[in-house]
C-alpha positions as CSV (number, residue, x, y, z in Angstrom):
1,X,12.3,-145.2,105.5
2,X,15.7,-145.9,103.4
3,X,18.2,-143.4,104.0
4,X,18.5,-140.3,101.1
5,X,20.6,-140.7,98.2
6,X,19.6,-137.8,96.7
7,X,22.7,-135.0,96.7
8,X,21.1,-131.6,97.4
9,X,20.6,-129.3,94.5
10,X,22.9,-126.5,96.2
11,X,25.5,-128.7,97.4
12,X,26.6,-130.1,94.0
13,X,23.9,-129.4,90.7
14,X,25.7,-132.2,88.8
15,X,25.8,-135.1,91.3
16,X,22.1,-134.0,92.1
17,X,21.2,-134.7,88.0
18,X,23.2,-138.1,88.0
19,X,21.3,-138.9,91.4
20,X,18.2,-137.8,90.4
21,X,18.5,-140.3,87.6
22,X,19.7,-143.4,89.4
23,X,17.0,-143.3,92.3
24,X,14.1,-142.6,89.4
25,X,15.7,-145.8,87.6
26,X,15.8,-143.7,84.1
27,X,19.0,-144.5,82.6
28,X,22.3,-146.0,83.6
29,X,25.8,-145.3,81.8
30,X,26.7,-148.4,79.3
31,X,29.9,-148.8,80.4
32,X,31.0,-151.3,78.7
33,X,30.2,-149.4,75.3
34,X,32.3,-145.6,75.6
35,X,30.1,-142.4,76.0
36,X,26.7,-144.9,75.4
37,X,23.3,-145.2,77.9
38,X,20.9,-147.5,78.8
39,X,17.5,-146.1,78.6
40,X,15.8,-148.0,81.6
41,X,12.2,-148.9,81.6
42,X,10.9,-146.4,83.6
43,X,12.9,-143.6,81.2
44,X,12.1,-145.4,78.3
45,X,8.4,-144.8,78.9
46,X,9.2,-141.4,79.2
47,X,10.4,-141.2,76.0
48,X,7.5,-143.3,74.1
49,X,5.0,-140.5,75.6
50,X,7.0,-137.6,74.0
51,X,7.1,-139.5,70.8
52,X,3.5,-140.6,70.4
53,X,2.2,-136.8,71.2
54,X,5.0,-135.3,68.7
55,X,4.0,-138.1,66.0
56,X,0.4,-137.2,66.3
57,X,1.7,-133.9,65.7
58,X,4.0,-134.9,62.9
59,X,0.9,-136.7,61.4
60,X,-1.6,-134.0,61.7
61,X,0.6,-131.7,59.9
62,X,1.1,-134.1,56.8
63,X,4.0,-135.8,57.6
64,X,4.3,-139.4,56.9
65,X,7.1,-141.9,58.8
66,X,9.7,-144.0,57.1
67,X,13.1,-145.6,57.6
68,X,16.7,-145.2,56.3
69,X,20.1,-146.8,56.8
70,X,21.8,-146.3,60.0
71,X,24.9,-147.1,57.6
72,X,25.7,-144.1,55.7
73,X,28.5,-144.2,52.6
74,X,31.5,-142.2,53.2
75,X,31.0,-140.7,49.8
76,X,27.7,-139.1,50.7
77,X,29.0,-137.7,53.7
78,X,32.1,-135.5,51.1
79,X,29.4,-134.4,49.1
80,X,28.1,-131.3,50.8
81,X,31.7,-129.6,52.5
82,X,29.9,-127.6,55.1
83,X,28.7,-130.6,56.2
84,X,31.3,-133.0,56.5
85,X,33.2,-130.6,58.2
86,X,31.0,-130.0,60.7
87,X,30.4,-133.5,61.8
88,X,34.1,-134.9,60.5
89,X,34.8,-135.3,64.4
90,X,31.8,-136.7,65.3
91,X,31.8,-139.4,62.8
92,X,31.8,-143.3,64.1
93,X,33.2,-145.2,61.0
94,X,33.2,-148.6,59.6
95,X,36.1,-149.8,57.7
96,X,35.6,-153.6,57.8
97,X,32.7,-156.3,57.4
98,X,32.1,-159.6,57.0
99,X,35.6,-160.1,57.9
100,X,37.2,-158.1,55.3
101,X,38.0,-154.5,54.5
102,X,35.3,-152.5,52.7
103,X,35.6,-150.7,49.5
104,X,34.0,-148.0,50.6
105,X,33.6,-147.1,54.4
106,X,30.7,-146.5,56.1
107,X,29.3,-143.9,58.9
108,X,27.0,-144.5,61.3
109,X,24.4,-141.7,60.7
110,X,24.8,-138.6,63.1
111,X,22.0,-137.5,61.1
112,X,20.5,-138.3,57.2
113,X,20.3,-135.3,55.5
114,X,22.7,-137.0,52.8
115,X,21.2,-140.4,52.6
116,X,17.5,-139.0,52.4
117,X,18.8,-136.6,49.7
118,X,20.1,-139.5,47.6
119,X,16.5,-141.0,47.9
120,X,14.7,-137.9,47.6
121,X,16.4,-137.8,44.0
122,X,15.0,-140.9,42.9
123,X,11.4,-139.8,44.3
124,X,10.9,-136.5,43.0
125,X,10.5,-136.0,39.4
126,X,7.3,-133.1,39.5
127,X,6.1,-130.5,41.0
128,X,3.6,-132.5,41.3
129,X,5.7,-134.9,43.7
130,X,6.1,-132.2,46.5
131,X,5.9,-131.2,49.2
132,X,7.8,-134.4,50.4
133,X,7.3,-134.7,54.0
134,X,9.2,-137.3,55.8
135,X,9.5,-138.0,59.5
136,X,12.4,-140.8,61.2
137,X,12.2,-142.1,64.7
138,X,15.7,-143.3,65.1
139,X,19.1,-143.7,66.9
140,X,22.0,-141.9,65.9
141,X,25.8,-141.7,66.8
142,X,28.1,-138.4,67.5
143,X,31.0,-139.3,69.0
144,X,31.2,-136.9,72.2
145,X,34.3,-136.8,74.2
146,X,32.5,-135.9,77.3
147,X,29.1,-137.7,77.8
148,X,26.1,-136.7,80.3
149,X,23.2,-139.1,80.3
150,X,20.3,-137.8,78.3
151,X,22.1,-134.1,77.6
152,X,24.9,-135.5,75.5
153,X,25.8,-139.3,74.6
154,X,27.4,-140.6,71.4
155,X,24.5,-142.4,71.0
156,X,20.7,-141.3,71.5
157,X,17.3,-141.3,70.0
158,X,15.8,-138.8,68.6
159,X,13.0,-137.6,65.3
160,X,15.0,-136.5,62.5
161,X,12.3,-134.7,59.9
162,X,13.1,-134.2,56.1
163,X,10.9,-132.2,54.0
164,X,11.7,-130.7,49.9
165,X,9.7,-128.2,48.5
166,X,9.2,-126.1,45.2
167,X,9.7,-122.8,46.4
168,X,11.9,-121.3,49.5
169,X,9.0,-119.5,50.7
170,X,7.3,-122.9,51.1
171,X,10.6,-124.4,52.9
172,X,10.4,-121.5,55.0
173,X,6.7,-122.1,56.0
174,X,7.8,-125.8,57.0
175,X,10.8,-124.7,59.2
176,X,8.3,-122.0,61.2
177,X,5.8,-124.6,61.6
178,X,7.7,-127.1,63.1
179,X,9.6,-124.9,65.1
180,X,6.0,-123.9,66.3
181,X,5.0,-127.7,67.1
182,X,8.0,-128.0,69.3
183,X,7.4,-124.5,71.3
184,X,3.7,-126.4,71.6
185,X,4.9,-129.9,72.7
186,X,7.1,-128.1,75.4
187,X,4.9,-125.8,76.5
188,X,1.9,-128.1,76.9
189,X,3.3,-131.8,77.6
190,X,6.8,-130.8,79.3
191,X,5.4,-127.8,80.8
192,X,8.4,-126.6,80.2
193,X,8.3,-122.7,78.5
194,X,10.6,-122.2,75.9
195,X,12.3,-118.9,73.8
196,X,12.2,-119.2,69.8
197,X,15.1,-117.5,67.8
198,X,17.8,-118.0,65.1
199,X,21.0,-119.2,65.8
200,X,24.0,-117.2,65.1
201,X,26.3,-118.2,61.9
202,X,29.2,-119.9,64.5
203,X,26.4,-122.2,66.0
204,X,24.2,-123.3,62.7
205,X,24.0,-126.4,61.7
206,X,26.5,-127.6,59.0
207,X,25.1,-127.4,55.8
208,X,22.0,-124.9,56.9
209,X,21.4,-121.6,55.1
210,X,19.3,-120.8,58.9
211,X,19.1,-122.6,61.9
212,X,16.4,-122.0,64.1
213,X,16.1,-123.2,67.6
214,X,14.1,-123.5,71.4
215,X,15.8,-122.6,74.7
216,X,14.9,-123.5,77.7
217,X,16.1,-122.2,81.2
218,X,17.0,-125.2,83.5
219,X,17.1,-124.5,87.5
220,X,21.0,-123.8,87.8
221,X,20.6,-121.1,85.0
222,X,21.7,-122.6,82.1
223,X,20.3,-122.9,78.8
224,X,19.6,-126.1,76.8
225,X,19.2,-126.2,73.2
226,X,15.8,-128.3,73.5
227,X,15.0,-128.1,69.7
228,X,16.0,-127.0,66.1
229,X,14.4,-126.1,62.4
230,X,17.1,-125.7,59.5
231,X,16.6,-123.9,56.5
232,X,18.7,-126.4,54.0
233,X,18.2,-124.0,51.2
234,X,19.2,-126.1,47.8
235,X,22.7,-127.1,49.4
236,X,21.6,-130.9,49.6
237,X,19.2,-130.4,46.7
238,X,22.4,-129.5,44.9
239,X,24.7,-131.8,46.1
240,X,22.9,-134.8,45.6
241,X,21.0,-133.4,42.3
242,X,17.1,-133.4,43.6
243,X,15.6,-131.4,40.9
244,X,11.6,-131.5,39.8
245,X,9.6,-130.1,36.8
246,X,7.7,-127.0,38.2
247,X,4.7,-126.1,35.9
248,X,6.4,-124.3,32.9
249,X,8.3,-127.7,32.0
250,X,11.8,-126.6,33.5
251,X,14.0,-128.5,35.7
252,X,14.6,-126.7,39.5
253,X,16.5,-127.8,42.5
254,X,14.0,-128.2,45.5
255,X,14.1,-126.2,49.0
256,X,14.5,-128.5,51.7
257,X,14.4,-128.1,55.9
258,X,15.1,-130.7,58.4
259,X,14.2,-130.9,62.0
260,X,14.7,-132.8,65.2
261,X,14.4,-133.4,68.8
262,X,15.9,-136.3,71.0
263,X,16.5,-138.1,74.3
264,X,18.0,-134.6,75.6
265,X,14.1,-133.7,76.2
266,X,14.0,-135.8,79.5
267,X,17.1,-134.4,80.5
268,X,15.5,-131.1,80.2
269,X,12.2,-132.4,82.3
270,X,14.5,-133.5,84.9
271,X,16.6,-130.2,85.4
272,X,13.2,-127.9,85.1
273,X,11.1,-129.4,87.6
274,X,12.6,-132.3,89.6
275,X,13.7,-131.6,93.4
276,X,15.9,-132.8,96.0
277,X,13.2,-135.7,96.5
278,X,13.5,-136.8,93.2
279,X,11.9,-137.3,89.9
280,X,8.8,-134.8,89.1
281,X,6.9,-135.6,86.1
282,X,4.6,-133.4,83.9
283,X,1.1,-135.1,84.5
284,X,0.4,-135.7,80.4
285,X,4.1,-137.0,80.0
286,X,4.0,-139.4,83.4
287,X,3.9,-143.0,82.3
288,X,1.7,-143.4,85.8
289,X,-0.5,-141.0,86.8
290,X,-1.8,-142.3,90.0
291,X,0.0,-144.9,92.1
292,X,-1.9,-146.8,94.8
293,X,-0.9,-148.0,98.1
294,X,-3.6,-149.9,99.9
295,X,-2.5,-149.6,103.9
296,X,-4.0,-152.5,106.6
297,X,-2.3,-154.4,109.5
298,X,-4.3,-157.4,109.7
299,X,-5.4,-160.1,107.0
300,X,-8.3,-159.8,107.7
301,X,-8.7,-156.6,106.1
302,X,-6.5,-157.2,103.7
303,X,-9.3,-158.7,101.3
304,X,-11.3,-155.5,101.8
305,X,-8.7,-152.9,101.4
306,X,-7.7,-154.7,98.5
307,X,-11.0,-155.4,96.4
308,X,-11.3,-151.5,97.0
309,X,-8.1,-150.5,95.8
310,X,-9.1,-152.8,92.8
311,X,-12.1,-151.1,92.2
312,X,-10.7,-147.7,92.5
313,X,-7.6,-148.4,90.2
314,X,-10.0,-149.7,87.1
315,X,-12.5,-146.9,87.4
316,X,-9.6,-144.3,87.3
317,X,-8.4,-146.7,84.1
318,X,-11.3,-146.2,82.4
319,X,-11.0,-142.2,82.8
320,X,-8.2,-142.8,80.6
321,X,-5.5,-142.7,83.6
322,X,-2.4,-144.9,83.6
323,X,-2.5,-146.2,87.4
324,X,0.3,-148.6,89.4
325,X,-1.5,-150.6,92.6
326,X,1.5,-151.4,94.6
327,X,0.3,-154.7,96.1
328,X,3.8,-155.6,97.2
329,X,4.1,-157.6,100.6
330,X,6.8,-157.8,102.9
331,X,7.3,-154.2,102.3
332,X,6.2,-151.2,104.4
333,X,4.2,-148.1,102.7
334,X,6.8,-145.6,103.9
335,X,9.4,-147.4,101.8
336,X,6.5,-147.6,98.9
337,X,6.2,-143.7,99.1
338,X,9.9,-143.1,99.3
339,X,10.2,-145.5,95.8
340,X,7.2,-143.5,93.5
341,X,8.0,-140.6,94.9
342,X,11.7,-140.8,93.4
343,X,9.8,-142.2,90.2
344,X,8.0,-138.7,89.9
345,X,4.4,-140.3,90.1
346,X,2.5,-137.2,90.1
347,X,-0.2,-138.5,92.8
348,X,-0.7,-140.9,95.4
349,X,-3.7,-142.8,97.0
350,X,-3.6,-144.5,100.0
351,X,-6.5,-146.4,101.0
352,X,-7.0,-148.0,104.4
353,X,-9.6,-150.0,106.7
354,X,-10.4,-146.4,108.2
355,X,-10.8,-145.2,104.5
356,X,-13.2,-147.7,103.8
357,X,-15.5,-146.7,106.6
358,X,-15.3,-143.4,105.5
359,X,-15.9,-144.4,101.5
360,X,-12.9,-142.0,100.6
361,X,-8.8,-142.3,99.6
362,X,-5.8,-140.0,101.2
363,X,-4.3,-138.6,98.0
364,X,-1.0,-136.7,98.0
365,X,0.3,-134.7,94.7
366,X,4.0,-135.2,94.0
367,X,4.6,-131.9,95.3
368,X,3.9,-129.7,97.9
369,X,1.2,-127.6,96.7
370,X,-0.8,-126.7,93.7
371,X,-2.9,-124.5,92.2
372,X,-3.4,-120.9,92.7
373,X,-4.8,-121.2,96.3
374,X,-2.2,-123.9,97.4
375,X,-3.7,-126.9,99.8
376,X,-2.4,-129.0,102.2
377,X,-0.2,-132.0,101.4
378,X,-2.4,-134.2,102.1
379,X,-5.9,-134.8,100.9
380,X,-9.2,-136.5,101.5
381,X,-11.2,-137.4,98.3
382,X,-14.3,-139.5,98.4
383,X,-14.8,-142.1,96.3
384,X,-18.0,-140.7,94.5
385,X,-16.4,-138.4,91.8
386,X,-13.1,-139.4,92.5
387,X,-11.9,-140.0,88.6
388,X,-13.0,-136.6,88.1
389,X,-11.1,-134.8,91.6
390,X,-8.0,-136.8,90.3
391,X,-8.1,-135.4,87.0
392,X,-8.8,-131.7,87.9
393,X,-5.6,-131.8,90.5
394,X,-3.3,-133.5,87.7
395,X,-4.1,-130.6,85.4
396,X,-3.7,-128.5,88.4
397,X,-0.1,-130.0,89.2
398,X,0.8,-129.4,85.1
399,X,-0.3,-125.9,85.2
400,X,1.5,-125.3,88.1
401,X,4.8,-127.1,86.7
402,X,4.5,-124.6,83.5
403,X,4.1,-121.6,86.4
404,X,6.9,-122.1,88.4
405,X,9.3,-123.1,85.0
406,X,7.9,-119.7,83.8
407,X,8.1,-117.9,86.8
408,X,11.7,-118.8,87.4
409,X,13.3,-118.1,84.0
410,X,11.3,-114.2,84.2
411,X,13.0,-114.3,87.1
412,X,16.2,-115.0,85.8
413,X,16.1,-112.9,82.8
414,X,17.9,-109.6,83.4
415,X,18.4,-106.6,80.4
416,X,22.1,-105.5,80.3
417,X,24.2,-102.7,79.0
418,X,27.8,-102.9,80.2
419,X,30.6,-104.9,80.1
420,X,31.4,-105.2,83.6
421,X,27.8,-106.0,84.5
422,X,27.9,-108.7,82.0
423,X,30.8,-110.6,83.5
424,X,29.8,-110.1,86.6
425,X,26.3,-112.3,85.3
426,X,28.4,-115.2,84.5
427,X,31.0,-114.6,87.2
428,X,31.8,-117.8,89.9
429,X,30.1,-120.4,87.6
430,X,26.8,-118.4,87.4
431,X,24.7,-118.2,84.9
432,X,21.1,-116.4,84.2
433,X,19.0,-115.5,80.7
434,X,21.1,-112.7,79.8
435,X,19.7,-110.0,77.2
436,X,22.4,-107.7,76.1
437,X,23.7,-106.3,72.5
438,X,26.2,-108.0,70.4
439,X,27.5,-106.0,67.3
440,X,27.1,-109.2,64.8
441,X,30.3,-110.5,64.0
442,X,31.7,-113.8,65.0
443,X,34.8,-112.4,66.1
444,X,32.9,-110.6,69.2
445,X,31.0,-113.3,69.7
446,X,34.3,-116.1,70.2
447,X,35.8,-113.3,72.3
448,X,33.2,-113.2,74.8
449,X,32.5,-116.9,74.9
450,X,35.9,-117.5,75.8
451,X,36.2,-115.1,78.1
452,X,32.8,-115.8,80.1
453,X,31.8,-119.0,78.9
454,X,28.5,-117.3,77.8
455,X,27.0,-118.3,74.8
456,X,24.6,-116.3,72.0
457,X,21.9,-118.9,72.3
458,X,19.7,-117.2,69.6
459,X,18.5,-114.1,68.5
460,X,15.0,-113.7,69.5
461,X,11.6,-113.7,66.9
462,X,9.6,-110.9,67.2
463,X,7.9,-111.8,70.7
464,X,10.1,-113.7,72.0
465,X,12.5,-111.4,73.9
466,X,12.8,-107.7,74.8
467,X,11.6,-105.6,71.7
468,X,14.1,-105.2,69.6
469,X,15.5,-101.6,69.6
470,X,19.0,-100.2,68.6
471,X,21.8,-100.2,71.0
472,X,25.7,-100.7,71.2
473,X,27.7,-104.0,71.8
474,X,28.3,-104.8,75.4
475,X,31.8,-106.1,74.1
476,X,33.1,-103.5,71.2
477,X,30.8,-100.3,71.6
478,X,30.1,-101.1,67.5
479,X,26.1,-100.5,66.5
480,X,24.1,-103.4,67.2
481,X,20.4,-103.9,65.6
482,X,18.7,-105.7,69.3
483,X,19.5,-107.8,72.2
484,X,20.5,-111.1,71.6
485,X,19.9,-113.8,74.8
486,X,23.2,-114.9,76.3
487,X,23.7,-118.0,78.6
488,X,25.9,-120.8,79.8
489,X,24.7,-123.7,77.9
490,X,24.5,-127.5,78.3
C-alpha cells in the first residue's frame, strides 16, 4: 500500500484541500499561465455532470443556450458606472492584435451582462419578443491576486444566464426561480444543503438593484458563496437602450436578471464531504459509480474471474450505472483500492475465485457507513439482484452525504446576542454559521468585518433562518429588523 499523502484535516485545512485535489487527480495549478488551472480529466467529468443536470434544468424552465464573445469592447464595459467600477480591478485587457495597437481595447469577459445587452437591443423590438431567456456555458477571466483551485482562479468555467422581461414583477419571478433551481441542484445532486438570502448592499453585484445568493457551510466552518440571482432592474436595459413596445404602442425599457454558478461548485463538494482518505463523491454527480477489482493468484482463474467481472460490469451498465473494471496487471488490489478510493468512487466490487463459487461480489461504499441503521464496511451481495442492491446503497450513500452536510452546519449554527460572544465565535481563526442582529448600515457592517473577519453572508428569506423578530445590533445597540447569518467566507 503507497504511503499517505493526504495532510490530515486538523493538522492543516488548507494543505488537506490542495492534497485532497492532487491524489483525486482533479486539477493542477497552470503555472506557467498566473492565477490559471488545469481542470484534469477526472475533475473535468465532474464538472460535465453538474452542467448536463443544471442545463436540463435550464431547458425545462424555458431557457435556450447560445454564445457570445469572450472579447468584450472597452466602451461597453464604461457604459453602466456601477459596473465598471466594480470589476475595473478585475479586468484582463487587450491592447494589441495582429501585431498592432487596437483602436479600441478589448476585455476578456468577467461576465456579459454588457455584451448581451448590446444584442438584446437588436433582438427585442415587442412585447411580443419577451421574455428573452438566454443561458452561456463559458469561461471567463477576473484577475485574482490570490488564487485557490476551484474556489477562486482568474480564469474558470461557469453558466452565466441572461433573461429581459416586460414587467419587474416578471424579472423578479425569474431571479426566485433560478435561485430555487440552484438550492435544488445542491440539495439533490451535491448533497450539499444550502441557505437562500439577499445580499447586503457592500456585497451586491455591480450593477444589480438585488443580489440574491446560496450559502453553504464547508467542514472548517466557513461559508462559500455557492450561487447568485441579480435583480438588474433597467440599469443595462438603460444603458445600452433595450426598449420594446408593450401592448398600448409605447416604448419601455425591459427588466432584466442574470445568474450563474461555476467551477467553485467542486470545490464546495470537496470541502463538504471529502475526508482524510480522499475524494468523496455524491453518487448522482460521480463520473463512476462502481469500480471493479477482479482479485485471483493464478492464470488459471484469471479467465474466470474475469469473464465474471465482465458480465457484472455490463449488467450494472445497462441499469444506467457508469462502472470502471480495473483490469490492470502488474499491479496489486491494495494499491487499486488506495487509487479509487482517493478518486471518491462511491463503491467498490471485488470479485474473486472464492466469489465465484459462492455466485456473489464483496462491495465496499466509499465510506464507512450508511444509512440509518449503519452496516459493516464490507459487504456480500449476490449476483442475482445485484443492479438493484447497488443502486439502493448509492442512494443510500447520497442521502447520507446530504445528512451529515445537514447535520453539521445545524450543528454549527448558533443564535447570538452580544458582542463579546460574537468575537469570541470567530476568535483563533474559527469560524461557525453565526445568526446575530446587524442594525443595517454599511458602516457597522465594514467595522465588524474588519475587526473579526466575519462576513454578512445574506439576510435570510422567510424559512431560511431563525424567524425573523426585532432585536438590537450585536455591534451598535441601534434597532435591527432580524438576524442576519455571519461567517468567515471563502
Amino acid at each position: 500500500m503507497a504511503e499517505a499523502k493526504i495532510t490530515p484535516r486538523s493538522e492543516d485545512y488548507a494543505r488537506w484541500y490542495q492534497d485532497v485535489i492532487a491524489e483525486g487527480e482533479l486539477a493542477e495549478a497552470a503555472g506557467v499561465v498566473k492565477g490559471c488551472m488545469v481542470i484534469r480529466p477526472h475533475g473535468f467529468a465532474i464538472w460535465e455532470a453538474i452542467q448536463a443536470d443544471l442545463d436540463a434544468r435550464f431547458k425545462a424552465t424555458g431557457h435556450k443556450n447560445a454564445a457570445f464573445p469572450l472579447l468584450i469592447p472597452m466602451s461597453f464595459i464604461n457604459k453602466e458606472a456601477e459596473h465598471v467600477e466594480g470589476f475595473a480591478p478585475e479586468l484582463a485587457v487587450v491592447t494589441h492584435a495582429g501585431g498592432k495597437k487596437l483602436e479600441e481595447e478589448y476585455c476578456i469577459r468577467p461576465t456579459s451582462e454588457t455584451i448581451i445587452g448590446h444584442f438584446f437591443a437588436k433582438w427585442i423590438d415587442s412585447h411580443r419578443d419577451l421574455p428573452l431567456l438566454i443561458n452561456q456555458w463559458a469561461n471567463v477571466m477576473r484577475w485574482e491576486l490570490r488564487t485557490r483551485l476551484f474556489l477562486r482562479t482568474s480564469e474558470f468555467f461557469w453558466q452565466e444566464g441572461h433573461t429581459a422581461h416586460a414587467t419587474h414583477d416578471e424579472a423578479n419571478e425569474e431571479v426566485m426561480r433560478m435561485l430555487d433551481v440552484y438550492r435544488d441542484h445542491c440539495e439533490e445532486v451535491l448533497a450539499i444543503p444550502v441557505i437562500q438570502g439577499i445580499k447586503t448592499a457592500n456585497e451586491r453585484f455591480a450593477g444589480a438593484l438585488e443580489t440574491f445568493t446560496i450559502e453553504a457551510l464547508m467542514q472548517d466552518g466557513k461559508a462559500l458563496q455557492s450561487g447568485t440571482s441579480h435583480d438588474l432592474g433597467q440599469n443595462f436595459g438603460k444603458a445600452f437602450n433595450v426598449t420594446f413596445q408593450n401592448a398600448e404602442g409605447e416604448r419601455e425599457h425591459v427588466w432584466q436578471t442574470s445568474w450563474g454558478v461555476s467551477t467553485r461548485l467542486i470545490g464546495a463538494m470537496i470541502m463538504v464531504h471529502s475526508d482524510d482518505d480522499g475524494l468523496v463523491i455524491p453518487p448522482r454527480l460521480a463520473p463512476i459509480h462502481v469500480v471493479i477489482v477482479p482479485i485471483y493468484r493464478k492464470d488459471d482463474e484469471k479467465v474466470a474471474v474475469l469473464e465474471a467481472a465482465v458480465r457484472i460490469a455490463d449488467e450494472l451498465r445497462s441499469d444506467g450505472l457508469t462502472v470502471e473494471l480495473d483490469d490492470r496487471e502488474g499491479m496489486k488490489p491494495g494499491a487499486k483500492y488506495y487509487e479509487w478510493e482517493r478518486k471518491g468512487v462511491p463503491m467498490r466490487l471485488e470479485i474473486g475465485p472464492r466469489d465465484l463459487e459462492g455466485k456473489c461480489v464483496m462491495s465496499k461504499m466509499r465510506i464507512a457507513e450508511v444509512g440509518e441503521n449503519g452496516r459493516a464496511v464490507k459487504e456480500k451481495l449476490d449476483w442475482e439482484g445485484l443492479g438493484a442492491a447497488v443502486g439502493q446503497r448509492l442512494d443510500a450513500f447520497q442521502t447520507e452525504l446530504y445528512n451529515r452536510a445537514l447535520a453539521r452546519r445545524q450543528e454549527s449554527e448558533i443564535e447570538i446576542d452580544s458582542w463579546d460572544e460574537f468575537v469570541e465565535a470567530f476568535a483563533d481563526g474559527k469560524s461557525r454559521f453565526v445568526w446575530a442582529h446587524w442594525d443595517g448600515t454599511q458602516a457597522t457592517e465594514l467595522k465588524i468585518k474588519d475587526e473579526t473577519k466575519a462576513t454578512i453572508r445574506c439576510i435570510p428569506l422567510e424559512g431560511q433562518g431563525p424567524a425573523a423578530a426585532p432585536g438590537t445590533c450585536i455591534k451598535t445597540g441601534a434597532p435591527s429588523a432580524q438576524r442576519v447569518l455571519f461567517a468567515k467566507n471563502y
